[in-house]
ZAMIFI-382935 format. One record per residue (C-alpha): x, y, z. Coordinates in steps of 0.5 Angstrom, whole numbers, padded with zeros to 4 digits, always signed. Each point is the difference from the previous one (the first is absolute). Layout:
! residues N
XYZ...
This chain:
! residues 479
-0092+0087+0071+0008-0001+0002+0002+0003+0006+0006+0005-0001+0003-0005+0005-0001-0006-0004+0003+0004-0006+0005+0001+0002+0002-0007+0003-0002-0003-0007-0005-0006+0003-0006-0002-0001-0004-0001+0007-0006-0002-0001-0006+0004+0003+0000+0001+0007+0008-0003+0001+0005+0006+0001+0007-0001-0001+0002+0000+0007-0004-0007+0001+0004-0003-0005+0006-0004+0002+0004-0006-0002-0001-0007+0003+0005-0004+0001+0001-0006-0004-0004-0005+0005-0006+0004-0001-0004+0001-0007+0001+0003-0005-0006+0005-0001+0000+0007-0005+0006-0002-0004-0004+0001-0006+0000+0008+0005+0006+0001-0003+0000+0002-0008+0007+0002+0000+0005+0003+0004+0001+0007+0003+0006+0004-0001-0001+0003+0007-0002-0008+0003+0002+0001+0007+0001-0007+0002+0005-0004+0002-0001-0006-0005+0001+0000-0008-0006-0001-0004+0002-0003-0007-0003+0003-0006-0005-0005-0003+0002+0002-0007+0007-0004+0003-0003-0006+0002-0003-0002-0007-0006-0002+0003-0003+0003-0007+0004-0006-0003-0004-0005+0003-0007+0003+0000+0000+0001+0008-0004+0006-0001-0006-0002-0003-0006-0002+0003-0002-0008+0001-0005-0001-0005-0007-0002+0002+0001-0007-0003+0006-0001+0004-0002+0001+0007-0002-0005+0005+0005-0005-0004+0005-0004+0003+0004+0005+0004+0006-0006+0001+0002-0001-0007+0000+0008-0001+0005+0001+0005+0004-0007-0003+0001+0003-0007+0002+0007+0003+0004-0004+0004+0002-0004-0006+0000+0008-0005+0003+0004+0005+0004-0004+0006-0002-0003+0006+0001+0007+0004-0006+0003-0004-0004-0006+0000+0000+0000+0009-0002+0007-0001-0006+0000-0004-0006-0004+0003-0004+0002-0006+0000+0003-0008-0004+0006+0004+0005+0001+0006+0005+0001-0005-0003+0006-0001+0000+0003+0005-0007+0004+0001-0002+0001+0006-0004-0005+0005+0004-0006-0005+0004-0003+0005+0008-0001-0001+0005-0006+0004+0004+0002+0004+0007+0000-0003+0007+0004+0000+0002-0002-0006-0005+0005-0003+0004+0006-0002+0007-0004-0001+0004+0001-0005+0002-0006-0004+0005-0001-0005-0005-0001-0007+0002-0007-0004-0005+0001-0005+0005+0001-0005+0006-0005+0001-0003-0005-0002-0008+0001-0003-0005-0006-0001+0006-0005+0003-0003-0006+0001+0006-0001+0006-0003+0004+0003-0001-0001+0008-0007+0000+0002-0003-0002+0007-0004-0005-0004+0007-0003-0002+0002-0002+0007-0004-0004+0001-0001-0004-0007+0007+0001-0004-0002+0005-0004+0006+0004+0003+0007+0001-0004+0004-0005+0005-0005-0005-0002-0001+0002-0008+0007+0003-0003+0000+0002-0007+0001-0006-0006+0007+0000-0002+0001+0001-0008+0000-0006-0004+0006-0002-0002+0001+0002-0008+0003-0005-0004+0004+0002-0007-0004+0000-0006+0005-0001-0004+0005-0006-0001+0007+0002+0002+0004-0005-0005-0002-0003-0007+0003-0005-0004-0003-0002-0007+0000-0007+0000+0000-0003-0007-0005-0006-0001-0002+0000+0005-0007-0004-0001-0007+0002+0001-0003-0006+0003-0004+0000+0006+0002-0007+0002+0008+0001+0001+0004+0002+0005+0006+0003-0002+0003+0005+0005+0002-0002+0007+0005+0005+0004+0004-0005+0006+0003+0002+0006+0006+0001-0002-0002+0006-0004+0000-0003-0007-0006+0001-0005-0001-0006-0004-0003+0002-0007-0003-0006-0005-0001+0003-0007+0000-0005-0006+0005-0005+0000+0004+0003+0005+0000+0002+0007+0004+0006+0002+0002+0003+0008+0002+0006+0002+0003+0003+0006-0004+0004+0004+0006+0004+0003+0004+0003-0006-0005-0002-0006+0005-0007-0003-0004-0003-0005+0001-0008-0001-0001-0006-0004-0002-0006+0003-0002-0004-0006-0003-0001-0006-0004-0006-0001+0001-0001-0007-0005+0002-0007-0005-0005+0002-0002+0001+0008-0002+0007+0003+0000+0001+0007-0007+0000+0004+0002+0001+0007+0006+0002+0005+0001+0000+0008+0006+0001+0004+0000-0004+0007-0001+0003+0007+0007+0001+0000+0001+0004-0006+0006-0005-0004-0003-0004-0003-0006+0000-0005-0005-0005-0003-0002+0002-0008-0007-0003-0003+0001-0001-0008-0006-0002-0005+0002-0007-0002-0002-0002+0008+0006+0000+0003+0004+0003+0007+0007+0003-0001+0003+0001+0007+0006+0007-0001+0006+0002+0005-0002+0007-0001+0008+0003+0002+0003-0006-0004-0005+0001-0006+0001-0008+0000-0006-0005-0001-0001-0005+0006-0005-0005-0002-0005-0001-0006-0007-0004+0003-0006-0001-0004-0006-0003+0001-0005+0005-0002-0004-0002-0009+0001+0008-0001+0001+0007+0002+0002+0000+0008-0003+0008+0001+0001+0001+0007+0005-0002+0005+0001+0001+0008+0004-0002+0005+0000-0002+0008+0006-0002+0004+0002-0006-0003-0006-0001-0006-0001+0003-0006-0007+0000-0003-0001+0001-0008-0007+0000-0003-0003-0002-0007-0004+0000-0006-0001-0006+0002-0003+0001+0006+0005-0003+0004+0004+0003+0006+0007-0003+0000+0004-0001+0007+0007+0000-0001+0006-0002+0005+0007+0003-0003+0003-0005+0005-0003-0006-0003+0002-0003-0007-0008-0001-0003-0003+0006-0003-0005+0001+0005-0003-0004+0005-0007+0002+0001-0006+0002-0004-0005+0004+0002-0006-0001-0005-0007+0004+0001-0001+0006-0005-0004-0002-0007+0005+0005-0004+0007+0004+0001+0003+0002+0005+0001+0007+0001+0002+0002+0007+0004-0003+0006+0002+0002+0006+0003-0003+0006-0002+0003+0008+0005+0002+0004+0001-0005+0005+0000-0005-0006-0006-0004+0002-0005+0002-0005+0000+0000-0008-0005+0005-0003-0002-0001-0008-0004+0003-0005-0001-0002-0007-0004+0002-0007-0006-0004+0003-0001+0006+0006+0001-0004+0005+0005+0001+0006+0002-0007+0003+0004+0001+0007+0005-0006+0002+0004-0002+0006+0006-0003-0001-0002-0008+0002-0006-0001-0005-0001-0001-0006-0006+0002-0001-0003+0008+0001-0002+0002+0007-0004+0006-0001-0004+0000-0007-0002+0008-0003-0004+0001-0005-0003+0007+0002+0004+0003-0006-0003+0001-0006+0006+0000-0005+0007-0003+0000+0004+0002+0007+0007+0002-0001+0002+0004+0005+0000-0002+0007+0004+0002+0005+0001-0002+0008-0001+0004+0006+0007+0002+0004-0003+0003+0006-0006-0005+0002+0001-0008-0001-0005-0003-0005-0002+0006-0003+0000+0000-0009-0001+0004-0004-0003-0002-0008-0002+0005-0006-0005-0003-0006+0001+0001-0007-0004+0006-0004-0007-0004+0001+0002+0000+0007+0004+0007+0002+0000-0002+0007+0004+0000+0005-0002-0006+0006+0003-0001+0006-0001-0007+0003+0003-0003+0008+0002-0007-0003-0001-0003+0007-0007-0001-0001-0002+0003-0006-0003+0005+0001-0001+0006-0006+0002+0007+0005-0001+0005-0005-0001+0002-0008+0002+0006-0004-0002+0002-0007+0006+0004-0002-0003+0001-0008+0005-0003-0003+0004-0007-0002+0004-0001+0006+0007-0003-0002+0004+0000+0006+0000+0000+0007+0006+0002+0006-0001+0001+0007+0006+0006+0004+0003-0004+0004+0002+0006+0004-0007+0004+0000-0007-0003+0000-0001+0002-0008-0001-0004-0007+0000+0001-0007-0003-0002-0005+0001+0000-0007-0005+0001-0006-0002-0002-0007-0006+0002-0003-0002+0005-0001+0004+0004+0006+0006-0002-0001+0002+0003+0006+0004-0002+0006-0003+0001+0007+0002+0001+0007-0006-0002+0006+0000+0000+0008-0002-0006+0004-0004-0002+0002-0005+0006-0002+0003+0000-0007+0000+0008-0001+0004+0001-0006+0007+0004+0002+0002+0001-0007-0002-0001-0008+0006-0001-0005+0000+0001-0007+0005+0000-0005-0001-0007-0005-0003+0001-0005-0002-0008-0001-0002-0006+0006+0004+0001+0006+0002-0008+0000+0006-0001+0003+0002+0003+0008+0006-0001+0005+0002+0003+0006+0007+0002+0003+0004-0003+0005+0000+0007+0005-0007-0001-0001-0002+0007-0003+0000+0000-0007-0004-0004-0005+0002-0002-0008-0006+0000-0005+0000-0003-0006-0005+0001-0007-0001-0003-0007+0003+0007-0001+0007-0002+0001+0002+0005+0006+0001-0003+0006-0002+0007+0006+0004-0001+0007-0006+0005+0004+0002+0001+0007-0006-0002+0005+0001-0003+0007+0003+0004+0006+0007-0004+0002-0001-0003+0006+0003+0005+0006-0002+0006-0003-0006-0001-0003+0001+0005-0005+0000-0002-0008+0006+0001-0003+0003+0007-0004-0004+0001-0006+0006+0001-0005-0004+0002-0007-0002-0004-0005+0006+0002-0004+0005+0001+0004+0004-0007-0001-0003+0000-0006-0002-0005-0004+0003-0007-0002+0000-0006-0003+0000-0007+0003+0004-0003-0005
C-alpha cells in the first residue's frame, strides 16, 4: 500500500525503495528507473526538466510497445541502423536495443546527451523525399549533393506556329520537293513550277516554270544558299541563280526522272530511276563527270557527310550504299533495311555516324559507323519513315512518318527517348527541311500544307523558340 509520502510525491517506488534514495545520475552513468517516472508532478522538486512523453511522439512510432517475442535475440545492429535511418543518427547512438528504447527497468540505456535535446522536426518540410540526407548516403552517393532532382523535359509546341497551303504539291513518296538554304529561302517545287519564299518578311517568288510537258521531281540549294539545283522528270539537272531567278546551266545524263539531289563543296550528286548517281561539276563543260553505279532500282536518297568525303545513298532496292569521293564503286554495302531508303541524314556531332530510316515494310530507323560498317542501333518507330534530319545545335533527330502514323517525331541521342510527337497532317509526312538558325523545321504532306513547327533549342540559350499559335500569322498560300 502507497505510503502517504509516496502519494504525495507522485512516484511510483518500487517496494523497499523510498524516495529519498532516488537520486539522478549524471549523464556518464546509466540510466536505470526512467520508466519510474510515468509523468511529471506539479510539485517536481528537481532542478531538471522532464518532458511530457506525450510531447515526444514516441507513440508515433510504437516505442512504447513491447519487443515482440519473435523479435528478440535479432540482429541488434541492423535494429539500431533503420532507428538511425527512421529517426536520425542521435536516437540511433542512444538505443543499444528494440527493448532499451523502452526504458523498463533492469534494460540498459547508452550514454547520451542528446537525450532529451529538443530538435527542430523536419518531418513535414519535405515527407518521403528521396533527397533526403542519410547517414547511409555519405558513403555511397545517395546524398542530395550527389543526387539532385532530374530537370523537367524541355516542352516543345505541339502545334505548327506558321501554315502555308501548297497547291499540287505531289504525294509520291520518292521526290524531294522542299529544301530551306542558308540564307533563309524556302524552295517549294509544285507542279511545273518552283517557287521561294522568304522567310523574313513572307515574299513569295516564281523561279520558273518548266513548261506543260515536264514537272519537278526535286530541289536543292548550295551550302552557301544563292544557288539551287532542280531535278525535273525528263532526267534533266537545271542549275538557278536564286537572287537573280536566272537559270545557270542546263545537264543531262540521266534516261528519266532524276528524284533526288545533293550538294558537297564543289559537287552536286543527283540520282535516278535509272538507278544511277550522277556526279556534276558546274566548272566544267560536260554534263557530268562521274558515274556511280551500284543500286538494281531508283535512287531515292542522297546525302553528302560534312567533310565531303562520304556519299551515302538509298535506293527502291532497300539498300544503303556509302562512297567515298576517289571510288567508283561503294565502300559499305547495307542491306539490313527491309524496304526502300529515303530518309538518310548525317551526324553533325560525331564523325562517321549515319543515320537511314526504311520504308513501310521496315519502319526502322538505323544507325550505322561507316568506318567499319558496323549496325550501332535500330529502332522500330511503327511507322514508314520519310525523312531524317540531325540538330546541329542539340544531339537530337526528327523523323518524319507515313503510314499509318502520319506523325513527325522528335528523339535523343543516343538513348533514342522520344522528346516530342507532332501531329496535325492528315496525309504521309514526305517532305522536311530544316532552317538556317537551326530551330525550325517545315513539313510537307500530300495534303497540300506545308507546317513550320519549332523544335530544337538555339544554340547559346538552348531554349526553344516562342510558341506564337497556330493561328496567329495566320495561314497563307505559297503561290
Amino acid at each position: 500500500m502507497e505510503s502517504p509520502q509516496e502519494k504525495k510525491s507522485g512516484l511510483n517506488l518500487p517496494s523497499g525503495m523510498n524516495q529519498a534514495s532516488l537520486r539522478l545520475e549524471t549523464f556518464s552513468s546509466s540510466f536505470r528507473g526512467i520508466s519510474t517516472l510515468s509523468s511529471p508532478s506539479k510539485s517536481t522538486c528537481s532542478d531538471r526538466f522532464i518532458p511530457c512523453r506525450s510531447s515526444s511522439r514516441f507513440h508515433a512510432f510504437g516505442l512504447t510497445e513491447k519487443a515482440s517475442p519473435a523479435k528478440e535475440g535479432g540482429n541488434e545492429a541492423y535494429s539500431r541502423l533503420l532507428k538511425s535511418e527512421l529517426f536520425g543518427p542521435d536516437f540511433g547512438s542512444s538505443c543499444l536495443s528494440p527493448a532499451g528504447c523502452q526504458g523498463s527497468v533492469g534494460s540498459p540505456m547508452s550514454p547520451s546527451t542528446n537525450m532529451f535535446r529538443f530538435k527542430t522536426d523536419h518531418s513535414n518540410s519535405s515527407p518521403n523525399s528521396p533527397f533526403s540526407p542519410s547517414i547511409l548516403g555519405n558513403n555511397n552517393g545517395f546524398s542530395s549533393e550527389a543526387s539532385p532532382p532530374p530537370k523537367p523535359s524541355r516542352k516543345v509546341p505541339k502545334t505548327p506556329h506558321k501554315v502555308l497551303d501548297a497547291p499540287s504539291l505531289q504525294d509520291d513518296f520518292y521526290l524531294n520537293l522542299v529544301d530551306w538554304s542558308s540564307q533563309n529561302v524556302l524552295a517549294v517545287g509544285l507542279g511545273t513550277c518552283v517557287y521561294l519564299w522568304t522567310a523574313s518578311n513572307s515574299k513569295v517568288t516564281k523561279l520558273c516554270d518548266l513548261g506543260p510537258n515536264d514537272s519537278v521531281c526535286s530541289v536543292q540549294w548550295t551550302r552557301e544558299g544563292s544557288y539551287m539545283s532542280i531535278g525535273t522528270s525528263l532526267g534533266q539537272v537545271q542549275v538557278w541563280d536564286g537572287t537573280q531567278c536566272k537559270r545557270v546551266r542546263t545537264m543531262g545524263g540521266h534516261q528519266t526522272r532524276t528524284g533526288v539531289l545533293a550538294w558537297n563543296s564543289r559537287i552536286l550528286s543527283s540520282g535516278s530511276r535509272d538507278r544511277n548517281i550522277l556526279q556534276h561539276d558546274i566548272r566544267v563543260q560536260s554534263d557530268y563527270i562521274s558515274k556511280l553505279v551500284g543500286h538494281k532500282s531508283e535512287v531515292c536518297g542522297l546525302k553528302w557527310s560534312h567533310d565531303d568525303r562520304e556519299l551515302a545513298s538509298g535506293g527502291n532496292d532497300n539498300q544503303l550504299l556509302v562512297w567515298n569521293n576517289h571510288s567508283q564503286q561503294p565502300v559499305l554495302k547495307l542491306t539490313e533495311h527491309t524496304a526502300a531508303v529515303k530518309a538518310i541524314t548525317w551526324s553533325p556531332h560525331q564523325s562517321n555516324l549515319l543515320a537511314s530510316g526504311g520504308g513501310t515494310a521496315d519502319r526502322c530507323i538505323r544507325f550505322w559507323n561507316t568506318t567499319n560498317g558496323h549496325q550501332l542501333n535500330s529502332i522500330d518507330t511503327g511507322s514508314q519513315v520519310c525523312n531524317l534530319a540531325w540538330s546541329k545545335n542539340v544531339n537530337e533527330i526528327v523523323s518524319t512518318h507515313g503510314y499509318s502514323q502520319n506523325q513527325i517525331m522528335l528523339w535523343k541521342y543516343p538513348s533514342m527517348a522520344k522528346v516530342a510527337t507532332l501531329t496535325g497532317h492528315c496525309m504521309r509526312v514526305l517532305y522536311l527541311a530544316v532552317s538556317p538558325d537551326g530551330q525550325t523545321i517545315v513539313t510537307g504532306a500530300g495534303d497540300e500544307t506545308l507546317r513550320f513547327w519549332n523544335v530544337f533549342p538555339s544554340v547559346k540559350a538552348q531554349t526553344p523558340v516562342k510558341d506564337t499559335g497556330l493561328w496567329s500569322l495566320g495561314r497563307t498560300q505559297i503561290r
